[in-house]
N, C-alpha and C positions, 0 to 999 in steps of 0.2 A: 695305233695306226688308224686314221683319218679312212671314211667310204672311198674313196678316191685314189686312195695309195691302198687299195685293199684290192679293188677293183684293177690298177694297172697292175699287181702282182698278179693275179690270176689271169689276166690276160697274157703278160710274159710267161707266166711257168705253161698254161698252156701252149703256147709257141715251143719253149724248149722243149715238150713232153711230145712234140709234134716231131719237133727235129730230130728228136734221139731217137721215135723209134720209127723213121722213115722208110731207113732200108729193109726194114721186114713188110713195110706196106706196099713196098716198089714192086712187089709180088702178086697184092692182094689185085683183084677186080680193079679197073678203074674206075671211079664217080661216076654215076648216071647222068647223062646229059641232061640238062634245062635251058629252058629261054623264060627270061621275066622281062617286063616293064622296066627300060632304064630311065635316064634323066634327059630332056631334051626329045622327045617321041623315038629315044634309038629302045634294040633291044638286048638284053646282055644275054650269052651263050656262053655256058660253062666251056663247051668244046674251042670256044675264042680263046683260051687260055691254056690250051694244050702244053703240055713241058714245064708250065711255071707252079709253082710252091702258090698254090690259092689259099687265103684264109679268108673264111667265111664268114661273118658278123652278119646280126641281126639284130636289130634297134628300131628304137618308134622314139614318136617326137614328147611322150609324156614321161620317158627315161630318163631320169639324172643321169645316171651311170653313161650313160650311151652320151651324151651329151658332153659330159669331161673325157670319153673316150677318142672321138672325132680328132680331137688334135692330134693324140698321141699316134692314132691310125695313121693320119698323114703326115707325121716325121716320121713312122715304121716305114710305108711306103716308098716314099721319098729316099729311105736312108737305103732300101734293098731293093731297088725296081732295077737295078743293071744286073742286080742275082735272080732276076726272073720269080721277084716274089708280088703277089697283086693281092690285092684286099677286095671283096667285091659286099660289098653293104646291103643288105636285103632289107629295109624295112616293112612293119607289123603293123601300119596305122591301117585305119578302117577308112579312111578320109587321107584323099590324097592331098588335099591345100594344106592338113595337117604336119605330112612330112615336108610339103613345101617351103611351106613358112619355118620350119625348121632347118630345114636348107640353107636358108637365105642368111642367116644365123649363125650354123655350123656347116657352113661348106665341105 
């Protein structure tokens, strides 16, 4: 098994391991509220996604992994945004032109 088919397994099994044990976290606290820096001078707010299945990724633009992941984020999304599921992409760069140019790239 190839980095890359290593790396979408562990991202899937994570998701199922999410899913399976939802309804005992449907209990727990809900996530602490934040605001970060989005794309375009907006800003993203955990509380904007009130109801929907968030999944949380974090990447930088000197990550292979993260770079073959992008695609498959946006068929996940794509394939579950009417089940109220959203991805919200935090990046780790130190330099923002960094993630930019990375952007431009991997949309």
């Amino acid at each position: 098994m190839n980095h890359s088919t290593l790396t979408r397994w562990t991202l899937i099994s994570n998701l199922v391991l999410f899913s399976l044990f939802s309804p005992a976290l449907s209990s727990a606290e809900p996530a602490k509220d934040f605001s970060l820096p989005g794309v375009d001078n907006t800003t993203v707010n955990l509380k904007d996604f009130h109801g929907k299945v968030v999944y949380l990724d974090f990447w930088a633009s000197w990550c292979g992994p993260c770079r073959k992941s992008f695609p498959w984020m946006d068929d996940l999304q794509a394939r579950y945004l009417e089940q109220d599921f959203m991805i919200v992409a935090v990046n780790l760069d130190s330099s923002m032109e960094d993630a930019e140019d990375f952007l431009l790239d991997n949309p």
